[in-house]
N, C-alpha and C positions, 0 to 999 in steps of 0.2 A: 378600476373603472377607467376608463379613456371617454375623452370628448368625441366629438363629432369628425376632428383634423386626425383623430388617431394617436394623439400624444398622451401620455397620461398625464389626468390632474392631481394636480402636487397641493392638497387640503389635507395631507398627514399631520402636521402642526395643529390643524383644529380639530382633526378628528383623535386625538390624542388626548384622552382623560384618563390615563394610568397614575398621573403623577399626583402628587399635591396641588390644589390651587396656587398661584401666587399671589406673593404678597402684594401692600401697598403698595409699599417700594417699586416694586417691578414696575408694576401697571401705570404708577402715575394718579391713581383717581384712590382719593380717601372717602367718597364715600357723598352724600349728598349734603348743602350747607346748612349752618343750624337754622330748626326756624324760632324767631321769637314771639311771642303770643302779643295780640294785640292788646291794645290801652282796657281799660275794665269799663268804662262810659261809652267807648268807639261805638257808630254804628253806620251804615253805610250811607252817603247821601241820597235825601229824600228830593223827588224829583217835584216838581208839579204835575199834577195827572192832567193831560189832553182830554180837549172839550170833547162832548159826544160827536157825532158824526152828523153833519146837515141834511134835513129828507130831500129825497132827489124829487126832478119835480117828474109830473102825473105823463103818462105816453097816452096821445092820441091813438088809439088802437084804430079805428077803421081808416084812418090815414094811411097809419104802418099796412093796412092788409090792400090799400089801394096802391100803395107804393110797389109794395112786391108782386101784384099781379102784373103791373105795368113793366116792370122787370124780366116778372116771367115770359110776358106774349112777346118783349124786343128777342129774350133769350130764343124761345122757340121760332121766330123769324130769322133772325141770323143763323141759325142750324139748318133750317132749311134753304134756305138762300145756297149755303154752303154747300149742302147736299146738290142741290140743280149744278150746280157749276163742276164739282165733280162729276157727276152724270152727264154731265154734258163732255167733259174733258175725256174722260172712261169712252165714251161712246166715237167722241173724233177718234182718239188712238185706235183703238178695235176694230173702226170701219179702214183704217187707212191699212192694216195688214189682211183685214180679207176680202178689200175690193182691190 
């Protein structure tokens, strides 16, 4: 197999399992360290438990829905506002190429 540059890749060393595994020796690694078992009483420290959560307080509902209409009608005035002044803009360009 070749790369992409067209040189062959040189993974023959790892793709190479005819042999023996090696040993410790070779590799360097014996292996994982011992574990030793914890004390026979040990248990993990107990925390204090967190107070419950505080009630949030109550929502003005017909406020919230005066709030958002008043939102809504600036929203829908600024669109159109926007809308005239292109249409206005659209109509200068237009008339100046066909008059």
């Amino acid at each position: 197999m070749t790369t992409p540059s067209g040189a062959p890749d040189d993974h023959s060393p790892w793709r190479d399992v005819s042999g023996p595994p090696p040993s410790a020796e070779e590799t360097g690694y014996t292996g994982p360290p011992p574990q030793t078992p914890p004390a026979p009483g040990w248990r993990p420290p107990v925390l204090r438990p967190s107070p419950p959560p505080r009630q949030l307080p109550g929502q003005n509902l017909g406020a919230l829905d005066a709030a958002e209409s008043r939102a809504r009608q600036l929203s829908y005035g600024v669109g159109i506002c926007a809308l005239v002044v292109m249409t206005v803009a659209l109509c200068t360009v237009c008339g100046r190429f066909l008059f």
